[in-house]
PDB file of N, CA, C and O in Angstrom:
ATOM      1  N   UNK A   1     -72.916  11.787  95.400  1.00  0.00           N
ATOM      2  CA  UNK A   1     -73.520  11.132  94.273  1.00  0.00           C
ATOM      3  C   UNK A   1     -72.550  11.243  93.092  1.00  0.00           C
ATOM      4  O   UNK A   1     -71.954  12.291  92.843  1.00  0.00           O
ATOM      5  N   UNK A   2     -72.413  10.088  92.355  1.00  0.00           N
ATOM      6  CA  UNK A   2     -71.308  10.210  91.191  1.00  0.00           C
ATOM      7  C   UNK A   2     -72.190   9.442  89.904  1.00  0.00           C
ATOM      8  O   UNK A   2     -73.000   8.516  89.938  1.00  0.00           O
ATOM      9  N   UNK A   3     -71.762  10.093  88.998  1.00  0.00           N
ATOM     10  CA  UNK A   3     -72.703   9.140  87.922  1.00  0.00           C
ATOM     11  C   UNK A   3     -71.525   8.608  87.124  1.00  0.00           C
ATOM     12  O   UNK A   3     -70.463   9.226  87.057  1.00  0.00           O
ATOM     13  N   UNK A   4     -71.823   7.006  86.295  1.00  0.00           N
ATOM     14  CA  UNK A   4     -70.597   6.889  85.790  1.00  0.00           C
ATOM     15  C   UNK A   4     -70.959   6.306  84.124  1.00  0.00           C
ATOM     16  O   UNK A   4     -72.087   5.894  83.852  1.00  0.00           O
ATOM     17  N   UNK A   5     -69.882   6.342  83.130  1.00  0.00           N
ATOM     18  CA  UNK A   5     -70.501   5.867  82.044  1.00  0.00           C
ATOM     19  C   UNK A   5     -69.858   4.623  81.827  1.00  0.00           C
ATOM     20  O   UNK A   5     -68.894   4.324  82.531  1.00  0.00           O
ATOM     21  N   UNK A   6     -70.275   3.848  80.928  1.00  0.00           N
ATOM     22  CA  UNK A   6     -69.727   2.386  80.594  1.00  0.00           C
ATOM     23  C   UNK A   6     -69.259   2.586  79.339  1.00  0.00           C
ATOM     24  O   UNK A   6     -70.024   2.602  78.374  1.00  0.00           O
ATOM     25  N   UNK A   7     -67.837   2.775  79.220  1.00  0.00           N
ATOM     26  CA  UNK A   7     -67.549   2.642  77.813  1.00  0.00           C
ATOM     27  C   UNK A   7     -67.573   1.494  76.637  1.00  0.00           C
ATOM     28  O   UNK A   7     -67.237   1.705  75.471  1.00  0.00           O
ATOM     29  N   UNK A   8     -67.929   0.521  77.043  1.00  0.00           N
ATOM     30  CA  UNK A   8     -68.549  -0.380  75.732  1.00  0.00           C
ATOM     31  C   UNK A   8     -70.247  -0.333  75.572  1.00  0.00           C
ATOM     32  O   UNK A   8     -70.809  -0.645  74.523  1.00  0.00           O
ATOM     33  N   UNK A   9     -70.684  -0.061  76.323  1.00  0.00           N
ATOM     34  CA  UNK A   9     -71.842   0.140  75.996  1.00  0.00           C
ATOM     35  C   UNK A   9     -72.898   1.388  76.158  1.00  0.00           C
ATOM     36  O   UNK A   9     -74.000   1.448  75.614  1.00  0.00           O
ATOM     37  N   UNK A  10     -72.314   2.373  77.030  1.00  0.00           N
ATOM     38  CA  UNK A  10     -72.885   3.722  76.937  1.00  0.00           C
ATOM     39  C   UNK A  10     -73.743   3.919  77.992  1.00  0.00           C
ATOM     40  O   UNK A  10     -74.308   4.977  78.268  1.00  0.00           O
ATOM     41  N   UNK A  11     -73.822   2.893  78.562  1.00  0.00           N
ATOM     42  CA  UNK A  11     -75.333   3.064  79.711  1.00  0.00           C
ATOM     43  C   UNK A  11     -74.830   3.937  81.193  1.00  0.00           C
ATOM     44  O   UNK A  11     -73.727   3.771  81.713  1.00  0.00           O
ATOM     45  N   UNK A  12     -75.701   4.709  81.621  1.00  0.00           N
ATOM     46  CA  UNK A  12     -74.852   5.445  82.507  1.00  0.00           C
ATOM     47  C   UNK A  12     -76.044   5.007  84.036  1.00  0.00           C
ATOM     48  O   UNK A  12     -77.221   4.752  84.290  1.00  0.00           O
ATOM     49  N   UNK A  13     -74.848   5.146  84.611  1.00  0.00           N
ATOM     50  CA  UNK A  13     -74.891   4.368  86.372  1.00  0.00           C
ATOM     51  C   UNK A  13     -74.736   5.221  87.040  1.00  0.00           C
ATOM     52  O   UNK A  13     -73.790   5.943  86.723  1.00  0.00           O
ATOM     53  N   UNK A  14     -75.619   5.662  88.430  1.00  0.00           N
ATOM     54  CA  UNK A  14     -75.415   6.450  89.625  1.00  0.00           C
ATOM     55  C   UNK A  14     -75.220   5.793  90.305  1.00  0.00           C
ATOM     56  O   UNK A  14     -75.783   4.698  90.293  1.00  0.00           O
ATOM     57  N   UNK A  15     -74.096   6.222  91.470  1.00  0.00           N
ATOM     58  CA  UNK A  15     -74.062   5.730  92.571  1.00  0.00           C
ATOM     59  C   UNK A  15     -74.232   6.751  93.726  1.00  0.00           C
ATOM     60  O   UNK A  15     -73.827   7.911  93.649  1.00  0.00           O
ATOM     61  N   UNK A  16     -74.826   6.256  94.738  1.00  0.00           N
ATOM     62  CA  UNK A  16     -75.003   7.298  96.025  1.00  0.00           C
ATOM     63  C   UNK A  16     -74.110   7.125  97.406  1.00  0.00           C
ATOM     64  O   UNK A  16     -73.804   7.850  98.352  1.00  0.00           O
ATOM     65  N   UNK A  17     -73.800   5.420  96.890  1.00  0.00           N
ATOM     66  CA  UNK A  17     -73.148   5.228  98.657  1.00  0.00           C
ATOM     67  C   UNK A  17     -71.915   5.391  98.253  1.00  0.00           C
ATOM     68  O   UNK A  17     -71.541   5.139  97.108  1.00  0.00           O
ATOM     69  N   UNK A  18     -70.937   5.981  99.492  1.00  0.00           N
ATOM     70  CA  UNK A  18     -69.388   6.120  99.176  1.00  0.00           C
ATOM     71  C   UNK A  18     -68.410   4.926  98.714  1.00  0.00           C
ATOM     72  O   UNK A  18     -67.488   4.892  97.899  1.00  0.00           O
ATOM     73  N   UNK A  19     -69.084   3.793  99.712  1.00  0.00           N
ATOM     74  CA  UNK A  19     -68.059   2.739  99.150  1.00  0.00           C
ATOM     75  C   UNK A  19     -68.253   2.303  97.511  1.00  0.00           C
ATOM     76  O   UNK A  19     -67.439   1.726  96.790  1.00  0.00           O
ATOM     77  N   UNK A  20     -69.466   2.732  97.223  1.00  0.00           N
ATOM     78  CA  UNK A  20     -69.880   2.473  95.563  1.00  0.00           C
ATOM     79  C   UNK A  20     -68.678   3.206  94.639  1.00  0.00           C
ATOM     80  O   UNK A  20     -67.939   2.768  93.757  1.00  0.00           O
ATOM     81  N   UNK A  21     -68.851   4.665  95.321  1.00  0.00           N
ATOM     82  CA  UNK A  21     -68.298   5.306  94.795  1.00  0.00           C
ATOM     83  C   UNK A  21     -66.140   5.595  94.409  1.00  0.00           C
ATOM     84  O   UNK A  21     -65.451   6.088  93.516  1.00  0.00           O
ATOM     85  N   UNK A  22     -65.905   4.834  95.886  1.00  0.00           N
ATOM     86  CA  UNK A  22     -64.485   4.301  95.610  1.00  0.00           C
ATOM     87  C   UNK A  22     -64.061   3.217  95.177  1.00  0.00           C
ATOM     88  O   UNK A  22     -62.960   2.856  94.760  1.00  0.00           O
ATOM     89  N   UNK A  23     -65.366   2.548  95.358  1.00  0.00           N
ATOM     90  CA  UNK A  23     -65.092   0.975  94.211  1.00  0.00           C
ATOM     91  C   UNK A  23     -64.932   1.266  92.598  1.00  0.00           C
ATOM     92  O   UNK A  23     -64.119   0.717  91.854  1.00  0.00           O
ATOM     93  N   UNK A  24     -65.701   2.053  92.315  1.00  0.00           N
ATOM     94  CA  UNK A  24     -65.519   2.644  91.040  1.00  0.00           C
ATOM     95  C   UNK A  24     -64.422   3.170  89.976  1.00  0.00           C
ATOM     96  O   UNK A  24     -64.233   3.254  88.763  1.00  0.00           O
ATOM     97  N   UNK A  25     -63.772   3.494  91.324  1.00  0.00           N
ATOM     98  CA  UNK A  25     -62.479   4.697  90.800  1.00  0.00           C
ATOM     99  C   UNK A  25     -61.350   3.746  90.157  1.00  0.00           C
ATOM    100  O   UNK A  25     -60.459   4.272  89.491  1.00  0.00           O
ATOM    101  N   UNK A  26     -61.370   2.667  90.305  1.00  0.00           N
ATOM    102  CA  UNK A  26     -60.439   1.345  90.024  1.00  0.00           C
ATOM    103  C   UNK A  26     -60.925   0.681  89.057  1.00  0.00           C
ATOM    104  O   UNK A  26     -60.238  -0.329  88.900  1.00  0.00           O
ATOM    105  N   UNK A  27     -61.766   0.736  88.326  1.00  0.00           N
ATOM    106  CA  UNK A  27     -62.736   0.037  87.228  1.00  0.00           C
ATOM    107  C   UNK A  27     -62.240   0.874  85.874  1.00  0.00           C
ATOM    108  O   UNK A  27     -62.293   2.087  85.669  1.00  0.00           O
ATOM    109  N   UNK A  28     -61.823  -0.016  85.165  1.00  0.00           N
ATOM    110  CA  UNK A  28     -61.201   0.705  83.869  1.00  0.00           C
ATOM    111  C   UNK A  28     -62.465   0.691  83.295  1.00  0.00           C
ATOM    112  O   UNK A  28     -62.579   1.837  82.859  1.00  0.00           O
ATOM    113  N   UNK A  29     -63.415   0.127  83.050  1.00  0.00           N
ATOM    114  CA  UNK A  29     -64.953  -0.069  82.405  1.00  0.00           C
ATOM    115  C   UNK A  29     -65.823   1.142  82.174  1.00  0.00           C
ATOM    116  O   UNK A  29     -66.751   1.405  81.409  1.00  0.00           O
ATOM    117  N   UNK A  30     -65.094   1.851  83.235  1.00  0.00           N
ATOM    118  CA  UNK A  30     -66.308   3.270  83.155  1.00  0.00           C
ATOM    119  C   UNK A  30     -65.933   4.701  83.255  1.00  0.00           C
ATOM    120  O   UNK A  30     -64.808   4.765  83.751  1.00  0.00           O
ATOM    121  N   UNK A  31     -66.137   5.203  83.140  1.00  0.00           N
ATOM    122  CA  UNK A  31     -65.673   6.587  83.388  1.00  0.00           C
ATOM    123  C   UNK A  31     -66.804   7.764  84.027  1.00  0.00           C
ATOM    124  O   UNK A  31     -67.972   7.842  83.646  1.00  0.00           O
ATOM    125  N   UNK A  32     -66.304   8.471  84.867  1.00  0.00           N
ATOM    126  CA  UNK A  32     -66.721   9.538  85.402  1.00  0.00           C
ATOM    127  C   UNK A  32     -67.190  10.694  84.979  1.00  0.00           C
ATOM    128  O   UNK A  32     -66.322  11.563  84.888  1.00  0.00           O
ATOM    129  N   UNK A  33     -68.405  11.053  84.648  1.00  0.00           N
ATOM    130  CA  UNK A  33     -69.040  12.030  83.987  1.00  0.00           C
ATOM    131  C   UNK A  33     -69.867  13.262  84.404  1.00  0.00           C
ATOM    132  O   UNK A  33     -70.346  14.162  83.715  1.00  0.00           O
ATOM    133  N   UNK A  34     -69.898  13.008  85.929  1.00  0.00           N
ATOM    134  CA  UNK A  34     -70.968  14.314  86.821  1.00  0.00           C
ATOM    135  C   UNK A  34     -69.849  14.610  86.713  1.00  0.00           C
ATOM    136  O   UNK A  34     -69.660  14.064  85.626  1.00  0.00           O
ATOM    137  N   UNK A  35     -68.597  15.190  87.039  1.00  0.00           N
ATOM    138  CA  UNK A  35     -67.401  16.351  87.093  1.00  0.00           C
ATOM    139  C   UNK A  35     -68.074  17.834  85.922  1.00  0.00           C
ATOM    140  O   UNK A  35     -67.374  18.135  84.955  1.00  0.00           O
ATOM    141  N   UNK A  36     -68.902  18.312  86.077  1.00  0.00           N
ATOM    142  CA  UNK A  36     -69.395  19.442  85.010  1.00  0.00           C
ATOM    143  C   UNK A  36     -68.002  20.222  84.938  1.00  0.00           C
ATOM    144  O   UNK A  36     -67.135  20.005  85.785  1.00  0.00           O
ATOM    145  N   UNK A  37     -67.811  21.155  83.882  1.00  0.00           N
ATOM    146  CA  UNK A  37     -66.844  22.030  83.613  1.00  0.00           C
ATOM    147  C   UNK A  37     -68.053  22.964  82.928  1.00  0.00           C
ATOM    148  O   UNK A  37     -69.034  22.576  82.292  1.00  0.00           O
ATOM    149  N   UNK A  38     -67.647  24.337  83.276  1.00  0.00           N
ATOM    150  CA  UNK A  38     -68.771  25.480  82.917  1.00  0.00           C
ATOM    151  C   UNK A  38     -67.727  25.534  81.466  1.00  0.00           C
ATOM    152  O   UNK A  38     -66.525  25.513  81.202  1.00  0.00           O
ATOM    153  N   UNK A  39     -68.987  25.610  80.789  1.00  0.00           N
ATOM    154  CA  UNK A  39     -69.049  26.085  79.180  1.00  0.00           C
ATOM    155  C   UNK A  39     -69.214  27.773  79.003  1.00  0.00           C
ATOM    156  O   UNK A  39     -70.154  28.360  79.539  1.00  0.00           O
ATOM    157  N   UNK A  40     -68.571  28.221  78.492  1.00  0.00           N
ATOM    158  CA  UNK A  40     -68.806  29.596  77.765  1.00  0.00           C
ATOM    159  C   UNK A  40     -69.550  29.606  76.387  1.00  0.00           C
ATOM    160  O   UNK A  40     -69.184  29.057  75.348  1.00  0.00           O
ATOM    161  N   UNK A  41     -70.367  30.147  76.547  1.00  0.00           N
ATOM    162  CA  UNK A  41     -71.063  30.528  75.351  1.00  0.00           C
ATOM    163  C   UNK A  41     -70.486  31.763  74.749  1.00  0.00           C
ATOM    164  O   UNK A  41     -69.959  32.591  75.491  1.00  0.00           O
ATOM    165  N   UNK A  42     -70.568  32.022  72.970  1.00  0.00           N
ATOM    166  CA  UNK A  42     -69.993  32.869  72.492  1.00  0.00           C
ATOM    167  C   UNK A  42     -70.810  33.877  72.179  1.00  0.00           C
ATOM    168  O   UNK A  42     -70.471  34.935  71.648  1.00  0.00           O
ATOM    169  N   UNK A  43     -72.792  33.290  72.777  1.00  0.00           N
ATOM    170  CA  UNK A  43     -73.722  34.114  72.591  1.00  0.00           C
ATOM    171  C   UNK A  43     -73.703  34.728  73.293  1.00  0.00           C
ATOM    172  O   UNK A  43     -72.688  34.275  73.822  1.00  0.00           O
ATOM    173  N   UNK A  44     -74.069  35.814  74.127  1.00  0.00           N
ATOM    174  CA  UNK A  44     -74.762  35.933  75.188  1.00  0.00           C
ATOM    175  C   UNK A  44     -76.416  36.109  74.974  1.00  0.00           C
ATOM    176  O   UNK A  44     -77.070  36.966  74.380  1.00  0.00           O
ATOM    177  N   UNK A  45     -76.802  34.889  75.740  1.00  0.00           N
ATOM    178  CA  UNK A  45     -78.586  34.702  75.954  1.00  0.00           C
ATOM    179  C   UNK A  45     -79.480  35.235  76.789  1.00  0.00           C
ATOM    180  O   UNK A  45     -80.676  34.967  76.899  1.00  0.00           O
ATOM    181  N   UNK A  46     -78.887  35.936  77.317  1.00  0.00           N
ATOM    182  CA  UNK A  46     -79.669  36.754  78.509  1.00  0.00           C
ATOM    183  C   UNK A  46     -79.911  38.290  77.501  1.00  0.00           C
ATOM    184  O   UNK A  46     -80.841  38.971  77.935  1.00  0.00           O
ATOM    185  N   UNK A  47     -79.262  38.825  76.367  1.00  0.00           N
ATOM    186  CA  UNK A  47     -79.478  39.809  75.984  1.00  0.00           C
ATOM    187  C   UNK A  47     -81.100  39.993  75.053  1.00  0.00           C
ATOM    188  O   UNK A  47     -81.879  39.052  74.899  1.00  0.00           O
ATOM    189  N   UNK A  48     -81.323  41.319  74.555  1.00  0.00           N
ATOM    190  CA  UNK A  48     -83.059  40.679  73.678  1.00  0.00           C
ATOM    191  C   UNK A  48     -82.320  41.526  72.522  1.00  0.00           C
ATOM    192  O   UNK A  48     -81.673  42.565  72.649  1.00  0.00           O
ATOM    193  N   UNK A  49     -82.589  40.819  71.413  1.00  0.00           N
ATOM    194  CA  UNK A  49     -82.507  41.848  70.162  1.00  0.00           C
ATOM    195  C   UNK A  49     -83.803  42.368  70.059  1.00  0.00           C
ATOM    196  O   UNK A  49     -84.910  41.838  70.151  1.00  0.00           O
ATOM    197  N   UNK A  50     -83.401  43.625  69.827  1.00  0.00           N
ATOM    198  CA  UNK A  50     -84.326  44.783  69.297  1.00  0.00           C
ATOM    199  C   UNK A  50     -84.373  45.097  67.799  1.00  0.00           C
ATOM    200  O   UNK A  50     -85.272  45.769  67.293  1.00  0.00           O
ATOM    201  N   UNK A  51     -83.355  44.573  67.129  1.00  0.00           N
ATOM    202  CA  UNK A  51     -83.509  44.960  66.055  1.00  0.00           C
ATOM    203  C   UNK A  51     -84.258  44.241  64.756  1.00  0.00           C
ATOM    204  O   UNK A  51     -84.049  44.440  63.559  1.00  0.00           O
ATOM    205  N   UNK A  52     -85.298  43.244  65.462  1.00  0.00           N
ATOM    206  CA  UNK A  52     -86.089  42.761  64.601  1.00  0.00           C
ATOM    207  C   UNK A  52     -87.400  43.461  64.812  1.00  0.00           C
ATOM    208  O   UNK A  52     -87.800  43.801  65.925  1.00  0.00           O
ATOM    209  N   UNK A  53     -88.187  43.702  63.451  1.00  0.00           N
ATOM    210  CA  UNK A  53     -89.322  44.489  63.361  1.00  0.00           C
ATOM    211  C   UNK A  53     -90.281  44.263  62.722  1.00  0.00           C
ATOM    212  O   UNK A  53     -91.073  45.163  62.441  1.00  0.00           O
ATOM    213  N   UNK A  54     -90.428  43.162  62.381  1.00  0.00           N
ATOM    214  CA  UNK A  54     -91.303  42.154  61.798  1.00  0.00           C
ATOM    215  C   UNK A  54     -91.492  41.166  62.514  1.00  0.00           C
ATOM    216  O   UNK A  54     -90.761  40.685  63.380  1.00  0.00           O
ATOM    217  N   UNK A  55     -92.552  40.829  62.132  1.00  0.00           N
ATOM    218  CA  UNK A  55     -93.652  39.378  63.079  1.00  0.00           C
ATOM    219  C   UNK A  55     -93.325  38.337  62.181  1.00  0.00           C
ATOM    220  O   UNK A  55     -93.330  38.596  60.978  1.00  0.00           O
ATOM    221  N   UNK A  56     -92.927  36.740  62.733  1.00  0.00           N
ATOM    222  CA  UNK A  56     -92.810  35.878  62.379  1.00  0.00           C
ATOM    223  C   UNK A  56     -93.754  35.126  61.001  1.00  0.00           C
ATOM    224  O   UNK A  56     -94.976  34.979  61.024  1.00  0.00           O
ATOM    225  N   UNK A  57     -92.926  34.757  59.959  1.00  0.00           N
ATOM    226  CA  UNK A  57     -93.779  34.094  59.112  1.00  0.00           C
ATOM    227  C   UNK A  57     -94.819  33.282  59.678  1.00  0.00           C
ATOM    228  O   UNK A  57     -94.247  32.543  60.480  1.00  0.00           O
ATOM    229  N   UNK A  58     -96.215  33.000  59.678  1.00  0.00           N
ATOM    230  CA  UNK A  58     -96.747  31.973  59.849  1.00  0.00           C
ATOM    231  C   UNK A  58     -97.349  30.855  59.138  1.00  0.00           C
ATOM    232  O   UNK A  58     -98.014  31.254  58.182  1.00  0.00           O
ATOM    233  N   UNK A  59     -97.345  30.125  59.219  1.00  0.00           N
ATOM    234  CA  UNK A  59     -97.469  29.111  58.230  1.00  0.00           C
ATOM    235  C   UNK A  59     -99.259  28.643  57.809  1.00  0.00           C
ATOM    236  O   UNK A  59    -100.130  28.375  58.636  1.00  0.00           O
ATOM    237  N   UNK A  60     -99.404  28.659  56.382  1.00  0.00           N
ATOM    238  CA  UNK A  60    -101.007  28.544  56.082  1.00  0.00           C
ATOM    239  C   UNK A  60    -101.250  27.125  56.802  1.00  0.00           C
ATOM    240  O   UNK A  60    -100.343  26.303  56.927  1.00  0.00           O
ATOM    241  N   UNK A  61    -102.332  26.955  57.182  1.00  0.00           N
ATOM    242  CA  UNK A  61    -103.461  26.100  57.903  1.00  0.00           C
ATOM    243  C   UNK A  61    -103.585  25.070  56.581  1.00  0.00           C
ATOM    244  O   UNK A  61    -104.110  25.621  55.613  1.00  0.00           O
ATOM    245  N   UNK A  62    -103.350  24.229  56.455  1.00  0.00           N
ATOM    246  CA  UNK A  62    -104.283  23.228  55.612  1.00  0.00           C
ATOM    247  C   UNK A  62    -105.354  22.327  56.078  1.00  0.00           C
ATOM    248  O   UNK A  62    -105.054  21.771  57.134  1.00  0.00           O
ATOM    249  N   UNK A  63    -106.282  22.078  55.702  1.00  0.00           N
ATOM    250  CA  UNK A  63    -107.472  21.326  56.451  1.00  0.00           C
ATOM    251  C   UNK A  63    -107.418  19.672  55.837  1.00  0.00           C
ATOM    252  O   UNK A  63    -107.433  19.510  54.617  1.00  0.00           O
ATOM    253  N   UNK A  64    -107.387  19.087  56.295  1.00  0.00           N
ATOM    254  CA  UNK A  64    -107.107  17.730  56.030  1.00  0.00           C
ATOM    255  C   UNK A  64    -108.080  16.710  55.500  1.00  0.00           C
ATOM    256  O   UNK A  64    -109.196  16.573  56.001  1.00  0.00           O
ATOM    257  N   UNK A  65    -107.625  15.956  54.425  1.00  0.00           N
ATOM    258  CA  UNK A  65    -109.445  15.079  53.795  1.00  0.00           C
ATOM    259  C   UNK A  65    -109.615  15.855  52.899  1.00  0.00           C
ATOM    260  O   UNK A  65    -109.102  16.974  52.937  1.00  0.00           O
ATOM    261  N   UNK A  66    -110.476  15.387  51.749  1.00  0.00           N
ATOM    262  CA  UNK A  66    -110.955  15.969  50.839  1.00  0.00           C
ATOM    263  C   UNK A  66    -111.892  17.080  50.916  1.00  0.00           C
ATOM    264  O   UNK A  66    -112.706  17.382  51.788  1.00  0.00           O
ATOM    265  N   UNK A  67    -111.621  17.564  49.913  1.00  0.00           N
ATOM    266  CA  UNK A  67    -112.269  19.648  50.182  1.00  0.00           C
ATOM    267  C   UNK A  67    -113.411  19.178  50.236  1.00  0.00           C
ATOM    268  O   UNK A  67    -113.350  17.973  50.478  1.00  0.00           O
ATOM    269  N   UNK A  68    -114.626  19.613  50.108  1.00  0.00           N
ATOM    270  CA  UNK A  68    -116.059  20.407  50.360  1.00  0.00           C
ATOM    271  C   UNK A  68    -116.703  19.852  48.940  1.00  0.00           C
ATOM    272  O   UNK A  68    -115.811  19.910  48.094  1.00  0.00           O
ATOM    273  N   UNK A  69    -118.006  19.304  48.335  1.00  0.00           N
ATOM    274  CA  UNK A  69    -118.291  19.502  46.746  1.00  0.00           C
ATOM    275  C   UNK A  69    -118.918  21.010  47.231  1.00  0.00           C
ATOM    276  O   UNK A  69    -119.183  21.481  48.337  1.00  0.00           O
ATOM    277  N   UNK A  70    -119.045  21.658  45.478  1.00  0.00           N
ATOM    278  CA  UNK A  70    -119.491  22.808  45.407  1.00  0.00           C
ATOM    279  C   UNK A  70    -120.245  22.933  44.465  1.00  0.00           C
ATOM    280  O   UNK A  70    -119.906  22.744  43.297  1.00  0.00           O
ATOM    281  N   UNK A  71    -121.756  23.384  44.966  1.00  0.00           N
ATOM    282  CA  UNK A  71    -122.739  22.866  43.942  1.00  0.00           C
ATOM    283  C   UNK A  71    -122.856  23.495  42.834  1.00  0.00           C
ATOM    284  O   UNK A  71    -122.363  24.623  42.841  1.00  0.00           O
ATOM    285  N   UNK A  72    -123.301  23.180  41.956  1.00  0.00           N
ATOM    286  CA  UNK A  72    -123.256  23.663  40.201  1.00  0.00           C
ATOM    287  C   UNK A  72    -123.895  24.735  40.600  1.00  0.00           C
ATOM    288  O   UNK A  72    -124.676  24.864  41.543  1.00  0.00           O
ATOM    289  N   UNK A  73    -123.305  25.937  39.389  1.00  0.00           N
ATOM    290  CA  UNK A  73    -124.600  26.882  39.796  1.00  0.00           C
ATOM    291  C   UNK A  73    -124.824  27.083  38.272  1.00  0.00           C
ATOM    292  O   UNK A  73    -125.756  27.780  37.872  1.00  0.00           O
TER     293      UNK A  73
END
């Protein structure tokens, strides 16, 4: 399976059958984009910080529509 992109217009195309796929390779129109290359992250995300110790701000509730009347007293 190869997926490919269309460089004038962006739309991206799979192909599954082989001959699709060597017809392709000759097409200046598109380019080849499943080839992944692993990214390094500079985070590491698998770790947990501990050093937060407080609970998240939460945000007040507003109720929507006009308030309530409130009778004279």
């Amino acid at each position: 399976m190869a997926t490919y992109k269309c460089l004038a217009s962006g739309n991206l195309v799979t192909f599954t059958a082989q001959v699709d796929i060597d017809s392709m390779k000759g097409h200046s129109g598109y380019e080849r984009i499943d080839i992944e290359v692993p990214v390094e992250s500079k985070y590491d995300l698998n770790s947990v910080r501990t050093d937060t110790a407080f609970a998240p701000v939460m945000p007040e509730i507003k109720r929507m529509g006009r308030p309530r009347k409130v009778a004279n007293v």
